[in-house]
C-alpha positions as CSV (number, residue, x, y, z in Angstrom):
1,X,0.0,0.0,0.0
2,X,1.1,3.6,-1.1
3,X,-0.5,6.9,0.8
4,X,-0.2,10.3,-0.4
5,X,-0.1,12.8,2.3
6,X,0.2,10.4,4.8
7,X,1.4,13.5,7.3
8,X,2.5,12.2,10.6
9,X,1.3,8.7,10.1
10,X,-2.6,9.2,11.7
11,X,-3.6,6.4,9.3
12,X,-0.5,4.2,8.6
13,X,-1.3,1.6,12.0
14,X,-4.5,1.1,10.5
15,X,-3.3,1.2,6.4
16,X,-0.5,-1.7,7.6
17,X,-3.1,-4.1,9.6
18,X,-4.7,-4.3,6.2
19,X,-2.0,-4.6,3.7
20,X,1.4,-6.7,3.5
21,X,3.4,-3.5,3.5
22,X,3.3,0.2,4.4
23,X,4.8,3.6,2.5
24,X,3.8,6.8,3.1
25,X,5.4,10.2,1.7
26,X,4.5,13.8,2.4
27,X,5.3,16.9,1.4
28,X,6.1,18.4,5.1
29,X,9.4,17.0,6.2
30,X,8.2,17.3,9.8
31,X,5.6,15.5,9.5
32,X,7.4,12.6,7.5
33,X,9.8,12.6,11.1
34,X,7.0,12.5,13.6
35,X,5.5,9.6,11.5
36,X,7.9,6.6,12.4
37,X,7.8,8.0,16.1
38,X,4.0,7.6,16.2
39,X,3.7,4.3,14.5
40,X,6.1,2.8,17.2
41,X,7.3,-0.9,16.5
42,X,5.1,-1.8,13.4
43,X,6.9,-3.5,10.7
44,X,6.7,-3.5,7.5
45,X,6.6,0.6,7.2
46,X,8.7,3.4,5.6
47,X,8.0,6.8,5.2
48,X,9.3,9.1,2.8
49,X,9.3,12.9,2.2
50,X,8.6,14.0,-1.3
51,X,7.5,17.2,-3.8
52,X,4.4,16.1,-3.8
53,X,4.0,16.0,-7.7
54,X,5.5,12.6,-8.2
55,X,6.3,9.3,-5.7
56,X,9.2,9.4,-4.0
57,X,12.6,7.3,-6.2
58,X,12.4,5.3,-2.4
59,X,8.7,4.2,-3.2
60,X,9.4,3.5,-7.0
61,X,10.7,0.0,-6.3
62,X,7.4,-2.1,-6.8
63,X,3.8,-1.7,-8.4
64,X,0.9,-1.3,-5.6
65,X,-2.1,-2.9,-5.1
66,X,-3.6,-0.4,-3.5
67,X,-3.1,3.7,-3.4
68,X,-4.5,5.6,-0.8
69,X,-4.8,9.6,0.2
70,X,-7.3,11.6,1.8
71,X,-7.4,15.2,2.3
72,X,-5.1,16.3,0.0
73,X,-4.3,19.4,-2.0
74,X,-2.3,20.9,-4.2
75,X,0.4,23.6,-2.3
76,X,0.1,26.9,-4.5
């Protein structure tokens, strides 16, 4: 599983139980820091800091089953 604007992680614990793996990216590089913090020992997730326009070079090494985001917009 893939989530855009996954912020500091509010969804990921929840995104992993369902899925074999977890990636996340974000535009706000704070956010991408407080994410592995919040998500405490879960396995199975990385989280990435990106420009927002295109996924991350990290999160370009497989095809996903599933891509998630909610709440997202475009920074002007």
């Amino acid at each position: 599983m893939l989530e855009l604007g996954c912020g500091s992680g509010r969804l990921a614990r929840l995104l992993r139980a369902a899925s074999r793996s977890y990636k996340g990216f974000d535009i706000a590089a704070g956010m991408v820091d407080v994410a592995p913090r919040r998500c405490g020992s879960a396995e199975g997730m990385r989280f990435f800091q990106g420009n927002g326009l295109s996924v991350p070079a990290e999160a370009q090494d497989r095809l996903y089953g599933l891509v998630f985001a909610v709440a997202v917009s475009r920074a002007t």
